[in-house]
C-alpha positions in Angstrom: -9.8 2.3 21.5 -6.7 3.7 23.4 -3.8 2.6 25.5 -1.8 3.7 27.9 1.5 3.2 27.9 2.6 3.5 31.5 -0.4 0.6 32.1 0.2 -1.8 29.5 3.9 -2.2 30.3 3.1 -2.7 33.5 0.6 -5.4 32.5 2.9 -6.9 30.4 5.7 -6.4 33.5 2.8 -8.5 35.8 2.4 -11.2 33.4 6.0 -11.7 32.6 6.3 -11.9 36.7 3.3 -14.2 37.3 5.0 -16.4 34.3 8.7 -16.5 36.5 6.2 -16.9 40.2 4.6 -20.0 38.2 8.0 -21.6 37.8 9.3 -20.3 41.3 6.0 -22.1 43.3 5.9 -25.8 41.1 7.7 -28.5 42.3 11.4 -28.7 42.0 12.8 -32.1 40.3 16.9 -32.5 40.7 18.0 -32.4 36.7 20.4 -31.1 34.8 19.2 -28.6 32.1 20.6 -29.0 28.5 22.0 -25.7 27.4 19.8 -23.0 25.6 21.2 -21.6 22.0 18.3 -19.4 20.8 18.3 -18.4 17.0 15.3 -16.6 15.2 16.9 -17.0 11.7 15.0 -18.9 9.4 16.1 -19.9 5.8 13.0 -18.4 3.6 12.4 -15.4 5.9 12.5 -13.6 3.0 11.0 -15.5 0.7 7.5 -17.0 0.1 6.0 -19.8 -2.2 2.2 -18.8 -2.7 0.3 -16.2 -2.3 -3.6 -15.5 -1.4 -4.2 -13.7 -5.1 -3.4 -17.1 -6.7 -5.3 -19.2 -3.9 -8.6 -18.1 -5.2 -8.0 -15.8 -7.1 -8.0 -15.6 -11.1 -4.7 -17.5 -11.7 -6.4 -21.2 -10.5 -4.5 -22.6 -7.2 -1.2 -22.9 -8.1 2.3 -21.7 -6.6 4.0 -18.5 -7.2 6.0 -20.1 -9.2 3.6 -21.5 -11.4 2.0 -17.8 -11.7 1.8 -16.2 -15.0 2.2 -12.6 -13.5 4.4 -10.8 -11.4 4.2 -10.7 -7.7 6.3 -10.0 -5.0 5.1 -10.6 -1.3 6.8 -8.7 1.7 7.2 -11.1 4.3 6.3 -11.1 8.0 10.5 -11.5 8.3 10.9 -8.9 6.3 8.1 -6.3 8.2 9.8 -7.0 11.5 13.2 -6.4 10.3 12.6 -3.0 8.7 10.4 -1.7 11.0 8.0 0.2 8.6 4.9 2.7 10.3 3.7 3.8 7.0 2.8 2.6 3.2 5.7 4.6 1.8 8.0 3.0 3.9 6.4 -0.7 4.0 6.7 -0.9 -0.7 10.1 1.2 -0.5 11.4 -2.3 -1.3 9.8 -3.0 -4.6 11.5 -0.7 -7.4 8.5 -1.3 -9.7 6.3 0.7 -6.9 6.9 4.4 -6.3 4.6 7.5 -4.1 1.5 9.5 -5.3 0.3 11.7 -3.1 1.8 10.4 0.5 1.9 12.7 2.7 3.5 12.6 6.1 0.4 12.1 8.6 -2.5 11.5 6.3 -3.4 8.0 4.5 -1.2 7.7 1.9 -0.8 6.1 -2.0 1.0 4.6 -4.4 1.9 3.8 -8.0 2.5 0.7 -9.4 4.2 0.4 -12.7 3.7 3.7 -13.1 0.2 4.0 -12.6 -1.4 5.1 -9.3 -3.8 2.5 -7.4 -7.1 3.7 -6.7 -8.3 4.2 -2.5 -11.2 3.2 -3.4 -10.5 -0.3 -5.2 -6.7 -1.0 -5.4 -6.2 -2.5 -1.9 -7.2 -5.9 -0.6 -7.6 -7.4 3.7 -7.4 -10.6 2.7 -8.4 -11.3 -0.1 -11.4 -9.0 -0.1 -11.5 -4.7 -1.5 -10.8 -2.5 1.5 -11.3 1.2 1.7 -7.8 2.2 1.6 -7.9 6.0 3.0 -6.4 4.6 6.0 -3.2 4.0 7.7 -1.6 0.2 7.1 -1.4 -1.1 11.0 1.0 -3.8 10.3 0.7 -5.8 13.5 -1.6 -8.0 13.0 -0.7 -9.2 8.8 1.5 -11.9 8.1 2.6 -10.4 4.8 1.8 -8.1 2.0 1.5 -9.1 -1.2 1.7 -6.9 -4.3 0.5 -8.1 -7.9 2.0 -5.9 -10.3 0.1 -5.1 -13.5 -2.9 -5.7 -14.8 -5.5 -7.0 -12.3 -9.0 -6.7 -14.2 -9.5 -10.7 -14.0 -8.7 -10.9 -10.3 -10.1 -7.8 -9.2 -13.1 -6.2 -12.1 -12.4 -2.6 -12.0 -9.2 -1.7 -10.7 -6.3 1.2 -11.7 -3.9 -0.7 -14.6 -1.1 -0.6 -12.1 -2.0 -3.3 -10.1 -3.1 -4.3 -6.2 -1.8 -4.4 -2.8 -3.1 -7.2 -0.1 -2.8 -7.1 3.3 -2.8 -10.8 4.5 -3.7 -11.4 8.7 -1.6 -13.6 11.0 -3.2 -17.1 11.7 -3.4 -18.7 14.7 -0.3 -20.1 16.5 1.5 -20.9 19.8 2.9 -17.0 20.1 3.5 -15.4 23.3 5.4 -12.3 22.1 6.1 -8.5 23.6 7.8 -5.5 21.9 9.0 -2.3 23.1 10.6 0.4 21.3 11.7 3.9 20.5 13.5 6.2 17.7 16.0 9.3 17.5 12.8 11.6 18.0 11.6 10.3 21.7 8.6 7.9 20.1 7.1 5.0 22.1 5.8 1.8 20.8 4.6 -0.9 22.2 3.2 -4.1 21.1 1.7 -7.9 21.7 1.1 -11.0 19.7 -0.8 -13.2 21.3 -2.1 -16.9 20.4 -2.6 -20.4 20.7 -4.8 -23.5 19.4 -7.2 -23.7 22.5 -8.2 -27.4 21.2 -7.2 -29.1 17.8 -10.1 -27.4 16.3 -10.2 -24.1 17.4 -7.6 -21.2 17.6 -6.9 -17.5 18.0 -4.7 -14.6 17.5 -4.6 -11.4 19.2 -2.6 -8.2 18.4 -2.2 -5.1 19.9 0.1 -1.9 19.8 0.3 1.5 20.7 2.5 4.2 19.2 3.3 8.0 20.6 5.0 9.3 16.9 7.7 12.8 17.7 7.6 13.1 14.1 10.6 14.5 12.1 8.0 17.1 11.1 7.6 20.1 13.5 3.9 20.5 14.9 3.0 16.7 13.6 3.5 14.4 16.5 1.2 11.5 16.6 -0.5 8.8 18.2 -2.1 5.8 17.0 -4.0 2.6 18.7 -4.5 -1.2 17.1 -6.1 -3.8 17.8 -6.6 -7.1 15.1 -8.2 -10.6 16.2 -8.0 -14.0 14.2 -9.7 -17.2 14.6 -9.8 -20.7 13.1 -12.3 -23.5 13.6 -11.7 -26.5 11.7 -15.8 -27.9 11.8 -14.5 -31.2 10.8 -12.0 -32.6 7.9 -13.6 -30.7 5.2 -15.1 -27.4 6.5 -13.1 -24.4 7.9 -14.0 -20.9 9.3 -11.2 -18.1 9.7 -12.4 -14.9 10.9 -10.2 -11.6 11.2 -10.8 -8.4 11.9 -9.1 -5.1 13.5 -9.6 -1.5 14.4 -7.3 1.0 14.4 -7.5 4.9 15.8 -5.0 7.5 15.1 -4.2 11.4 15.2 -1.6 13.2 13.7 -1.6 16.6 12.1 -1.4 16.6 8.4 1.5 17.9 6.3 1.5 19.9 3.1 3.8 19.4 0.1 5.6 22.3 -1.7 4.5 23.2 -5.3 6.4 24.1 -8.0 6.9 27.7 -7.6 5.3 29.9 -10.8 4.5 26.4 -12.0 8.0 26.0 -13.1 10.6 26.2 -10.8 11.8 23.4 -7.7 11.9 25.5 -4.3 15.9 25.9 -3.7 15.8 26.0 -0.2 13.0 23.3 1.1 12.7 21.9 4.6 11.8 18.6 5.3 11.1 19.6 8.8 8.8 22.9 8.6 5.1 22.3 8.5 3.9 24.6 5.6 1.3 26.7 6.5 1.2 26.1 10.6 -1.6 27.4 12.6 -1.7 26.7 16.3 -5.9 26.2 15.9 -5.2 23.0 13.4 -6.5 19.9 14.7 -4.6 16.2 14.2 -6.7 14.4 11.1 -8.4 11.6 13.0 -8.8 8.2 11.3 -10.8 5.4 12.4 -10.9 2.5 10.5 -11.9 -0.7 11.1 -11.5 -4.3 8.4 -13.0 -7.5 8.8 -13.0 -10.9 6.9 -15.2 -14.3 7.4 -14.2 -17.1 4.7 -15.8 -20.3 4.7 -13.8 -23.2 3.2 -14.9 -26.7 2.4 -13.5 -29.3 0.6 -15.5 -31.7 -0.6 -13.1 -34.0 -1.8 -8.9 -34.1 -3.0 -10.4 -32.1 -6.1 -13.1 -30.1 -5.5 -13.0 -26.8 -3.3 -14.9 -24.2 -2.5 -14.9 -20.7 -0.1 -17.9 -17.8 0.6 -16.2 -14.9 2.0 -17.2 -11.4 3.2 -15.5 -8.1 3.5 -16.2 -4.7 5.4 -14.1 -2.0 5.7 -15.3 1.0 7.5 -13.6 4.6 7.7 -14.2 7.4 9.2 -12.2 10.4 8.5 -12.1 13.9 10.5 -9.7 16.1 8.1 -8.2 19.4 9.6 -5.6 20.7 7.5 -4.3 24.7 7.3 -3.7 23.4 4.3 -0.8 25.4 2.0 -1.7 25.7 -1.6 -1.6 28.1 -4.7 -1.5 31.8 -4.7 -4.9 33.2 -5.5 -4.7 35.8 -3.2 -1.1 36.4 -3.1 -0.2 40.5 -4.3 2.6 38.2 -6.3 0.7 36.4 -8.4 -2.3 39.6 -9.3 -0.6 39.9 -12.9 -2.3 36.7 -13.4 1.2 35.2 -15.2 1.8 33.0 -12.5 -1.2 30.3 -12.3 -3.3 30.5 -9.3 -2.9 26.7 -8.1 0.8 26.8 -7.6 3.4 28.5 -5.3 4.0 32.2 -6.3 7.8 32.7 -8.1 8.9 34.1 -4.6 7.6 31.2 -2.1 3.9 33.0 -1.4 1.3 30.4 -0.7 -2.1 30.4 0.1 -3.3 29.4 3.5 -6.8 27.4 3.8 -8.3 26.4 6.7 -10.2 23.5 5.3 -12.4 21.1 7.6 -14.2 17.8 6.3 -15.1 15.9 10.1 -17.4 12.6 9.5 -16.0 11.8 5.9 -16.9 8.5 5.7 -15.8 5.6 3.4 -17.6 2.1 3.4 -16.8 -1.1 1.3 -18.7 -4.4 1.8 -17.9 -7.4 -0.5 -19.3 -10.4 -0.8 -17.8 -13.9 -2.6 -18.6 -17.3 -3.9 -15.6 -19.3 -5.7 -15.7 -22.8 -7.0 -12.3 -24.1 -7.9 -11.3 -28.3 -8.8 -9.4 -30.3 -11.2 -10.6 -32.8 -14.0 -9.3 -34.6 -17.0 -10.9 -34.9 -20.7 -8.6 -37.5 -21.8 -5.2 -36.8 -22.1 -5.8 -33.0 -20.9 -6.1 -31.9 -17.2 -7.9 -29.0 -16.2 -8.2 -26.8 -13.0 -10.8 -24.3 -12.9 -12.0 -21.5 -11.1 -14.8 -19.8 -11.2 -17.5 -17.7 -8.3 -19.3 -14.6 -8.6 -19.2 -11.2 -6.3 -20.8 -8.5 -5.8 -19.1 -5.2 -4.5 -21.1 -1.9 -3.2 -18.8 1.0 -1.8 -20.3 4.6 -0.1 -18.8 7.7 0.4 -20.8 9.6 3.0 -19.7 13.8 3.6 -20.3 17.0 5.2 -20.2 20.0 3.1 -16.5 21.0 4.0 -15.1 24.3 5.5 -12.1 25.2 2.9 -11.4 28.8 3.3 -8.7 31.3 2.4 -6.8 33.1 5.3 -3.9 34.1 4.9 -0.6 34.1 2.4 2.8 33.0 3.7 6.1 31.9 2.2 8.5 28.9 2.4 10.9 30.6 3.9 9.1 31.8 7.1 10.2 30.3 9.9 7.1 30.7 11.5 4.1 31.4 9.2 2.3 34.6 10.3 -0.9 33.5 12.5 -4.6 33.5 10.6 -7.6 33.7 12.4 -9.4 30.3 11.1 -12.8 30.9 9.1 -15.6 31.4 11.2 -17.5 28.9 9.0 -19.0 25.5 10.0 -19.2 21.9 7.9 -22.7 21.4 6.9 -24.8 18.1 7.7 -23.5 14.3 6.1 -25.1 13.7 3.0 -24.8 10.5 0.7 -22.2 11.6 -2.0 -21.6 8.0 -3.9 -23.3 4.8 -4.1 -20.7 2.1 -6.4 -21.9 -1.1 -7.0 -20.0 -3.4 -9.0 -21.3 -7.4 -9.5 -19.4 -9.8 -11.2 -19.3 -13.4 -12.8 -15.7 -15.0 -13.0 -14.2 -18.1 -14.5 -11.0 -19.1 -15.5 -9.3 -22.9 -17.1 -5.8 -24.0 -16.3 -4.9 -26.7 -18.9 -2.1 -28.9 -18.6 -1.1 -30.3 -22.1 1.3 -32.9 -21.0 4.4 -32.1 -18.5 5.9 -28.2 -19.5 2.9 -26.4 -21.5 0.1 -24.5 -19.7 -2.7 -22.4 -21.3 -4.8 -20.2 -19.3 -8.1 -19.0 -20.4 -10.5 -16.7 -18.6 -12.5 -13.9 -18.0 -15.0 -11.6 -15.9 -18.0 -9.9 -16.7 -18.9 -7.1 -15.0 -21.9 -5.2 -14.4 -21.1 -1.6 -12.8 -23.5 0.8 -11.6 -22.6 3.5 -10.0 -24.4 6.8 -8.8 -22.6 10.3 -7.7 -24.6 13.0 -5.3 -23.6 16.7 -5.6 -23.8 19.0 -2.0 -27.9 19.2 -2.4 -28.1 15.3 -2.6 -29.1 15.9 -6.5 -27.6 13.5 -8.7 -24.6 14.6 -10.2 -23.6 11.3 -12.3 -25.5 8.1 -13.4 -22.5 5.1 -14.9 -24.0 2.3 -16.0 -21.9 -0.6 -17.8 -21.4 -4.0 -18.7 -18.0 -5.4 -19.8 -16.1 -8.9 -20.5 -12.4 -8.5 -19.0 -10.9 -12.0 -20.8 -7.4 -13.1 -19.6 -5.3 -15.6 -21.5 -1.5 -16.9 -20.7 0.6 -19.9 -22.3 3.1 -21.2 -19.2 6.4 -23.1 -20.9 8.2 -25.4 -17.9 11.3 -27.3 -19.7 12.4 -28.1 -16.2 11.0 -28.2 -12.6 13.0 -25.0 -11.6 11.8 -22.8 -14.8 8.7 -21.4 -15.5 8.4 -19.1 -18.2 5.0 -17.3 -19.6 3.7 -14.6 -22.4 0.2 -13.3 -20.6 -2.6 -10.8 -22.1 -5.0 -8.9 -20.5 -8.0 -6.2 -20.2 -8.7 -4.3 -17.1 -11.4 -1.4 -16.3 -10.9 1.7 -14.4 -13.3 4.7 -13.3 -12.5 7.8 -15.2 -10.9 10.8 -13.1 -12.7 13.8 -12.0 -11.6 17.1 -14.1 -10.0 19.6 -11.5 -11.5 22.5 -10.7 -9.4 25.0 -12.4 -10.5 23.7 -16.1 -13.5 24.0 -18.2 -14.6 21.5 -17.4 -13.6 21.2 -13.3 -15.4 18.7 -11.2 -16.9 16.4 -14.1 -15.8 12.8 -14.0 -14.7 11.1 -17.0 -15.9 8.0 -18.9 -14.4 4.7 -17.6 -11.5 3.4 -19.6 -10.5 0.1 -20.7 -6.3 -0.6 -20.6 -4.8 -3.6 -22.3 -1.4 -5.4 -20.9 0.6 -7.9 -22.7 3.8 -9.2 -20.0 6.3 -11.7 -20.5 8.4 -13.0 -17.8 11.0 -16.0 -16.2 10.6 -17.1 -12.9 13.6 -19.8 -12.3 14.3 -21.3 -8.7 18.1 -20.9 -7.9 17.4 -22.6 -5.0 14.9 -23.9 -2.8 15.3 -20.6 -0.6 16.3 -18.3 -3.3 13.6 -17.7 -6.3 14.9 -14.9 -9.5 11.8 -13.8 -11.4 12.3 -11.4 -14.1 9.1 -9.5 -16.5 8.5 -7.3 -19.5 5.5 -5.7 -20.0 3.2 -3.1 -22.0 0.2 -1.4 -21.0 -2.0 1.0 -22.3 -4.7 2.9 -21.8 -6.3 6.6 -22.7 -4.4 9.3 -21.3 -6.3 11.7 -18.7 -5.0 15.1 -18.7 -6.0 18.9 -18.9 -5.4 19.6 -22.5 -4.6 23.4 -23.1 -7.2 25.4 -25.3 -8.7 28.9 -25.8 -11.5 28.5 -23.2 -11.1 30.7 -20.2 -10.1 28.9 -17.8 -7.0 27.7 -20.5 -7.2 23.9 -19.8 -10.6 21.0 -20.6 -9.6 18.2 -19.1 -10.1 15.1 -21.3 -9.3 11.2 -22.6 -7.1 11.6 -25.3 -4.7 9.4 -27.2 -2.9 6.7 -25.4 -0.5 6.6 -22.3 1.7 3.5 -22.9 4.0 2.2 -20.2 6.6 -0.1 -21.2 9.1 -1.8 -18.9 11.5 -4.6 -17.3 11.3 -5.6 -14.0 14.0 -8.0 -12.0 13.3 -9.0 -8.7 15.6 -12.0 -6.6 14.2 -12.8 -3.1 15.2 -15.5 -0.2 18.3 -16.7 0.9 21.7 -16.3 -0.8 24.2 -18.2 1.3 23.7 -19.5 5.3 24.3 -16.1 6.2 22.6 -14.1 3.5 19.6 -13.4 2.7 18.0 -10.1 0.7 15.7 -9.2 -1.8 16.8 -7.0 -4.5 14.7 -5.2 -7.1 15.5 -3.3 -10.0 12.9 -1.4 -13.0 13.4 0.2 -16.0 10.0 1.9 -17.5 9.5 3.8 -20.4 6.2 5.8 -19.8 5.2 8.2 -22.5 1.9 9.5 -23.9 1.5 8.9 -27.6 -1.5 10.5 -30.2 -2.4 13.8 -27.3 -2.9 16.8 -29.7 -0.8 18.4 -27.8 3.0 18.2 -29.0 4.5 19.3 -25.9 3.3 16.9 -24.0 4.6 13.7 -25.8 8.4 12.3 -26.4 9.0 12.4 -22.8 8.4 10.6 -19.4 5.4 11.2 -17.7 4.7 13.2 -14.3 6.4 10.9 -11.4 7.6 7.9 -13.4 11.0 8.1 -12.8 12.7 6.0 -15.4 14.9 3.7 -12.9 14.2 2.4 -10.1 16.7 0.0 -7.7 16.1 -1.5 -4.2 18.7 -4.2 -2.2 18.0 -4.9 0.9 19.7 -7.2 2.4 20.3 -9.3 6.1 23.9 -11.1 6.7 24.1 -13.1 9.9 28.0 -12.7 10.9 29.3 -16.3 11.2 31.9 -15.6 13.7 28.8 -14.0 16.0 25.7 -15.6 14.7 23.6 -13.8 17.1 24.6 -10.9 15.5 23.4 -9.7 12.2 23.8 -6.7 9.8 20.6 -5.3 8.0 21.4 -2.7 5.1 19.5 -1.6 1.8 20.0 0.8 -0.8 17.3 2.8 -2.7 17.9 4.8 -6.1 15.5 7.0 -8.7 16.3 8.4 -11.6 15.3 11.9 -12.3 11.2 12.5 -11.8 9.1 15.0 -13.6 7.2 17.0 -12.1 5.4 19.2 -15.4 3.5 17.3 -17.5 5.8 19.1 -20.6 8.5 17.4 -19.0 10.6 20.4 -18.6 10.5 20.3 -14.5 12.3 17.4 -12.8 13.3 16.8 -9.2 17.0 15.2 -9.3 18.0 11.4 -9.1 18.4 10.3 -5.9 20.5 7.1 -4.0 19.6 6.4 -0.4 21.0 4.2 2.1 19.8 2.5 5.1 21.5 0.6 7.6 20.5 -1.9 10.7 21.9 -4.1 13.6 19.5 -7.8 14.7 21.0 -9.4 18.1 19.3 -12.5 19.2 19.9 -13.4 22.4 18.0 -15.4 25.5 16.8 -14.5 29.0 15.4 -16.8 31.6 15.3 -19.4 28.1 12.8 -17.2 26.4 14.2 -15.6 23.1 14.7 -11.9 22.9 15.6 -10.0 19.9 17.1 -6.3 19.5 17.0 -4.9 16.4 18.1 -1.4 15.6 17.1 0.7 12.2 18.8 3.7 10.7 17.1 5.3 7.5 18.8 7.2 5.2 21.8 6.8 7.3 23.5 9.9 5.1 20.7 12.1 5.5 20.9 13.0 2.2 17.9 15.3 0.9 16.0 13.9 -1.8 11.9 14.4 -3.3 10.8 11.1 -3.0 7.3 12.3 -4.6 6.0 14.5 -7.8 2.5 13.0 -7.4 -1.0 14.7 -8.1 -4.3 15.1 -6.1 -7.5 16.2 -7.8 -5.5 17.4 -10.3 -3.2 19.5 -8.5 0.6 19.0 -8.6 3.0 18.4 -5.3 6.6 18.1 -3.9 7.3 15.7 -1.1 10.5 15.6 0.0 12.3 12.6 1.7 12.7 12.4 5.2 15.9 12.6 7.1 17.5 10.3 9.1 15.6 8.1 11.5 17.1 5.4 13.7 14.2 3.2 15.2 15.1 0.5 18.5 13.2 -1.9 19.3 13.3 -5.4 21.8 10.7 -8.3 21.5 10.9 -10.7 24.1 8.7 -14.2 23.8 7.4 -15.1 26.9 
């Protein structure tokens, strides 16, 4: 699905004039109109009191603060104010969350607590797994909610790190346009649409459309959304909510530096050269599409229960001249330097590597019972449901083909002819099913103690196809995750908590350039014990504060006497130990911010190899801050000034820890003025990231295996106006 923009805004110009030609035609009554003082600013904008993980999910249905875990949701206030087009930028706000791999025009990820989500598991529309190698069109969600930590009750097998879910808008009387533009030339436009057609029955409807002149030469963009939501209220106890949306987008793909000899941080990087250019690259195309159907009924004040079904469809076209290593660079024939980074002189590889029609598909289904009971003097509230999960990855036998070798430094790489070769037909390349049973007890043992108890077992089966559709890899396991917590509440505004846990993940896939390259690794069980404070300043400002340890077997290539030099394996223990502070929701009148902060000690412990222990691991940087924060001027409250500031500690980027990208403190700044026209609000608000242009690596994430640089944009100043009509 496209738009144009030239015809929407004149659609949206048409209705906006048949709106003022309704009021121009009815019939006139002689009255005196009251005056109109219009003011968008609401007291918990930045601040929210549940969440959909603790709905129905495994912590019973109970309150944030109630919650023995930590979560932090980015509101829809919060979204609108910042203005964020991409992952990186929508979690910049959370200092326990940090990039893997995100590359500018590609789907991007992330780590939480250290650990880096999996696409294939680690993100949730509503409630329900999506396939996440997709771009987040933000639109159409309400909020995004982040559960840091340990999620193997609430989600079966999941990265340690923790989950991401996207939550759609719900129905509502919304008549809203926006317009807007950046310091590049972009255009973006946008509706929200909706309204309760009768007391039972409402919709939702957004849409945008987005021209991108990205900072990044060679890469500008375009993308299309669309996202629908209904509600029908059957009767008192039954409710359907349906959402789905589609989005379409093209941007060319850029390429992170490497560490040059597999040592050294380029000296002279450009965070506006594509690496690698050829004119014959082609914009990876992603289509992606999510939809959601829950069924709720109640059948009485203590007895619930909601069937819901996911599918997430994606369909990826990847065209990349795609700069890596120096194989075939005369600077690296001595064979000192190793053939997957940059050469010591800036020579890198050119590939011209085509994978059209790579296809990921998720479809969940689930049952959950949840209700409250008493056995004398102790109350209970369960939860408990099964699901069953099946995911497939469908490909082409890709074109990735050296073509030529350039350097960072060219201005222009020199042009390649691309490879005359073509992808081969779609074949079935994995087949994931995971089913689970869940249950979990909240017990209330008088007025301040909780114990939770719980667990899931799952069943995972799981079959990997090699190019010639033979099988390549058979898992097969069952396993009992259990979950316990013990909630302390001396007062109404303190909750406090000690929480242990066991997750599963999927083992990683041994890179290419070891012994044992392209083999995927047992799964691996990880273990979290966190103990946190969440305390209610206010009723608009909520402090929440965690320590926590997890661990699990470190993955890494271990070096040996093979040829190839590295076997990648599971050995001893990666332990990630850390403090998180987070304070979110509204300060004073005329203040309101969220403000993160996380200290994390990440070390692997028991490898075999010596040189890889006693330090932090590869992109963990040790501390993390984020303040962002919205101050309404009380002299001119239609005026408001948006700021934040973002620091990280030095990163490493080797996993010997003897390479690290510097520490790093950014600073963004913003203007929100709320006025009226014709006595419909409108709101400007104006953006400006990394208002210093300060250069900074935001990024020493890995890929397959393979180590990259990405560097932090420059400055960006984003306008834009909504009017509600």
């Amino acid at each position: 699905m496209t738009f144009s923009r030239t015809p929407l805004a004149l659609a949206l110009l048409s209705m906006l004039g048949v709106a003022h030609a309704a009021d121009d035609t009815a019939p006139q009554k002689a009255r005196t109109l009251s005056t109109v003082d219009v003011n968008a600013t609401t007291t918990t904008g930045y601040q929210a009191a549940d969440s959909q993980l603790d709905t129905f999910g495994s912590f019973g249905n109970a309150p944030l603060h109630d919650t023995p875990a930590a979560i932090t949701v980015i509101t829809r206030a919060q979204i609108d104010d910042r203005q964020p087009r991409t992952l990186s930028e929508l979690v910049r706000g959370d200092s326990a969350i940090n990039d893997n791999y995100a590359p500018a025009g590609y789907y991007q990820d992330v780590s939480i607590r250290g650990f880096p989500l999996d696409l294939a598991t680690g993100f949730r529309f509503n409630g329900m797994i999506m396939s996440a190698e997709q771009l987040p069109g933000l639109e159409g969600k309400e909020r995004v909610e982040v559960l840091k930590g340990l999620g193997g009750l609430e989600a079966g097998v999941v990265e340690p790190g923790g989950l991401i879910n996207y939550v759609s808008k719900r129905p509502a009387d919304v008549h809203t346009v926006t317009i807007g533009t950046d310091s590049h030339g972009s255009n973006y436009e946008a509706v929200d649409l909706g309204a309760w057609f009768t007391p039972s029955f409402g919709l939702r409807v957004n849409a945008a459309n987005e021209k991108t002149h990205a900072a990044i030469e060679h890469t500008d963009g375009r993308r299309s959304f669309v996202s629908i939501g209904a509600d029908w209220k059957i009767n008192e106890q039954a409710t359907v909510q349906l959402d789905t949306d589609y989005q379409t987008s093209g941007q060319r793909s850029a390429s992170g530096y490497q560490l040059l000899g597999g040592t050294q941080i380029p000296e002279h990087p450009s965070r506006t050269r594509l690496l690698g250019y050829e004119p014959w690259q082609r914009p990876v195309g992603i289509h992606s599409s999510n939809t959601t159907l829950r069924f709720n009924y109640r059948f009485n004040d203590s007895w619930n229960a909601q069937v819901s079904a996911g599918h997430s469809h994606t369909v990826i076209d990847d065209n990349v001249a795609f700069a890596y290593g120096c194989f075939y660079a005369a600077s690296c024939a001595s064979g000192a330097t190793p053939g997957y980074f940059f050469a010591p002189n800036g020579d890198y590889d050119v590939y011209d590597f085509r994978s059209p029609d790579d296809t990921r598909q998720n479809d969940e289904v689930r049952a959950v019972l949840t209700g409250s009971f008493a056995t004398g003097a102790i109350d209970h509230e369960v939860n408990v449901g099964a699901s069953a999960f099946r995911r497939t990855v469908d490909q082409r036998a890709y074109v990735y083909d050296y073509v030529g070798t350039a350097n960072i430094d060219d201005r222009t790489p020199p042009y390649f002819d691309p490879s005359p070769n073509e992808p081969g037909p779609s074949e079935r390349r994995l087949t994931s099913w995971q089913r689970t049973l869940f249950a979990i007890d909240r017990i209330h043992l008088g007025e301040t103690w909780q114990v939770l108890a719980g667990a899931r077992l799952v069943k995972l089966d799981e079959r990997a196809y090699d190019d010639t559709g033979a099988l390549e890899r058979d898992t097969r396991m069952t396993k009992t995750l259990p979950q316990a917590a013990v909630l302390w509440q001396p007062t109404v505004p303190l909750t406090t908590y000690i929480s242990y846990g066991e997750g599963l993940s999927l083992g990683r896939e041994a890179p290419y350039w070891t012994s044992n390259g392209g083999t995927t690794l047992a799964p691996l069980q990880s273990r979290q014990v966190e103990a946190g404070v969440k305390y209610a300043l206010s009723d608009a400002l909520d402090l929440q504060a965690a320590v926590y340890r997890i661990r699990q077997a470190y993955q890494f290539a271990r070096p040996d006497d093979t040829a190839e030099g590295f076997t990648f394996v599971q050995q001893g223990q990666e332990v990630h130990t850390g403090i998180e502070l987070n304070l979110a929701g509204r300060v004073t009148d005329n203040l309101r911010l969220t403000a993160s902060a996380n200290v994390i000690r990440a070390r692997a412990e028991n490898t075999g190899t010596p040189d890889y222990e006693d330090h932090q691991v590869v992109n963990v940087p040790r501390w993390r801050t984020a303040v962002y924060a919205d101050y309404t001027l009380p002299f001119a409250p239609k005026w408001a000034l948006l700021g934040g500031w973002r620091y990280a500690g030095t990163n490493v980027a080797t996993p010997n820890g003897d390479t690290r990208v510097p520490a790093y403190h950014v600073f963004d700044a913003g203007l929100r003025f709320i006025t009226a026209v014709g006595g419909h609000a409108m709101t400007w608000r104006l953006n400006v990231d990394n208002v210093f242009n300060h250069f900074y690596w935001r990024d020493t994430g890995t890929s397959g295996g393979d180590s990259y640089l990405f560097p932090g944009m420059p400055r960006l100043a984003r306008l834009s106006m909504t009017y509600d009509f």
